[in-house]
N, C-alpha and C positions, 0 to 999 in steps of 0.2 A: 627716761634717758632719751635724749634728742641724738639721732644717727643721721647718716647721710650729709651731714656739713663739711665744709673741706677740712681738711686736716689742716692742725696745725701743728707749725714749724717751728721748735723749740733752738735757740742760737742764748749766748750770750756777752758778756764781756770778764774775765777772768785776771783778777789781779790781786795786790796786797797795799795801801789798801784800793777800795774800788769804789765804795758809795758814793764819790763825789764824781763818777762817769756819768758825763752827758748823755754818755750812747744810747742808753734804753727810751732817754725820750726823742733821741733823733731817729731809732731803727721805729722807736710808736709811730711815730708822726709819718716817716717814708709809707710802712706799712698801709696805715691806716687810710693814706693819697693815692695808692697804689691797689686798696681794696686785698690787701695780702692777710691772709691767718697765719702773723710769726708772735710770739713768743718770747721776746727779746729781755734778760736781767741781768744785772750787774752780780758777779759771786765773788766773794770774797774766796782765796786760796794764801793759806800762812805760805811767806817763801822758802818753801823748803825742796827740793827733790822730791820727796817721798809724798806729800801732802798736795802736790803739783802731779805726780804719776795719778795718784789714786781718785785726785777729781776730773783728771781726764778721762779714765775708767769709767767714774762714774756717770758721769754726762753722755760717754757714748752706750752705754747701755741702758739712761733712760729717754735715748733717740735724739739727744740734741742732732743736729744737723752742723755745727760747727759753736766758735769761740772767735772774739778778740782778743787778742793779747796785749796786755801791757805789764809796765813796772811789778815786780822783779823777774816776771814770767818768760821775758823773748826770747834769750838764751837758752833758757831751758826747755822750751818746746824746741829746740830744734833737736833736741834729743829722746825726743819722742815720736817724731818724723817716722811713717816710712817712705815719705817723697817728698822734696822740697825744691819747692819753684828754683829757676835760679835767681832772684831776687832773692831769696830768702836765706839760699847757698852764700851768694853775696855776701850780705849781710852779717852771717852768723847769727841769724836771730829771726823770727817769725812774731809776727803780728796775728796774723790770721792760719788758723787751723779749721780744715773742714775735715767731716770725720763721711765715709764710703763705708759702708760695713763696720767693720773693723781695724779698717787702715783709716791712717791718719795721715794728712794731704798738709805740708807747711806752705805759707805764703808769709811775703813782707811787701807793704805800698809803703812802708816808710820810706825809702829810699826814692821812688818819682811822686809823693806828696812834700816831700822836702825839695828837690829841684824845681816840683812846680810851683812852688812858693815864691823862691827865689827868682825865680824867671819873672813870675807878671809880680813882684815886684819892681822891676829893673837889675836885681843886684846881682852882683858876681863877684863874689869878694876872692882877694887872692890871699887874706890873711884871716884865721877864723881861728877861737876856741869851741870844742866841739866837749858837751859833756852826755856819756852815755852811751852807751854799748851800741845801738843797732846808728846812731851819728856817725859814728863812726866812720862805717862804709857811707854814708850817704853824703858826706863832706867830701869824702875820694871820687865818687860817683858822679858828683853834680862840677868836678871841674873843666 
C-alpha cells in the first residue's frame, strides 16, 4: 500500500440520464493541467425524491467533496440545501452542491453562464421562449 500521496478529491456529476456528460473528461483534463488529485464521474440518479435524497447521502459519506447537477435533479437539490447561494435562491434550482461535513452548500452558474453567453454574443433579445426550470430565472435575470 502506497501512503503519503495527496489525497484524493472525490466530485461528480449527478443526473438521469448522465453517461452522455462531458464533465468527467473536462474536470480530467483541468485536473490533470492543474496537477490536482480529483476524482471526477458521471452517476446516474433514477429521478425520483427518494433515490436523489439517498445518493446524496451516499456520496457524502463516502467523502465526495461535492456534485453537478443537472436534468431532472436542480429542483430537487434545492431541497436538500442547508444553504443556498442567492443565485441558486434565484433560481429555484442548484446546479452545484458542495457538501461541509454534513451540510449541504447549494449553488447555481446557470443563471451568469447564460447571460455570459448572451453578452459576448452581441444579443439581447426582448422576445425569447425559454424551456426548463432553472431558464427560467436566467431569462428574467439577464434583461
Amino acid at each position: 500500500m502506497v501512503t503519503g500521496g495527496p489525497a484524493v478529491h472525490k466530485a461528480g456529476v449527478v443526473g438521469w440520464p448522465v453517461g452522455h456528460s462531458l464533465s468527467p473528461v473536462i474536470h480530467a483534463t483541468w485536473a490533470a493541467r492543474e496537477g490536482r488529485a480529483i476524482a471526477y464521474e458521471a452517476i446516474c440518479v433514477e429521478p425520483s425524491d427518494d433515490a436523489f435524497k439517498a445518493a446524496i447521502e451516499r456520496l457524502i459519506l463516502e467523502g465526495y467533496k461535492g456534485v453537478n447537477v443537472t436534468l431532472p435533479h436542480k429542483e430537487r437539490a434545492m431541497g436538500l440545501c442547508d444553504e443556498a447561494s442567492e443565485e441558486a435562491r434565484a433560481a429555484g434550482a442548484a446546479n452545484m452542491l458542495t457538501f461541509s461535513g454534513r451540510r449541504i452548500h447549494a449553488h447555481n452558474s446557470d443563471i451568469a453562464g447564460f447571460a455570459a453567453s448572451l453578452e459576448e454574443a452581441g444579443v439581447r433579445p426582448r422576445t425569447a421562449l425559454v424551456l426548463g426550470g432553472a431558464g427560467r430565472r436566467a431569462a428574467s435575470q439577464s434583461r
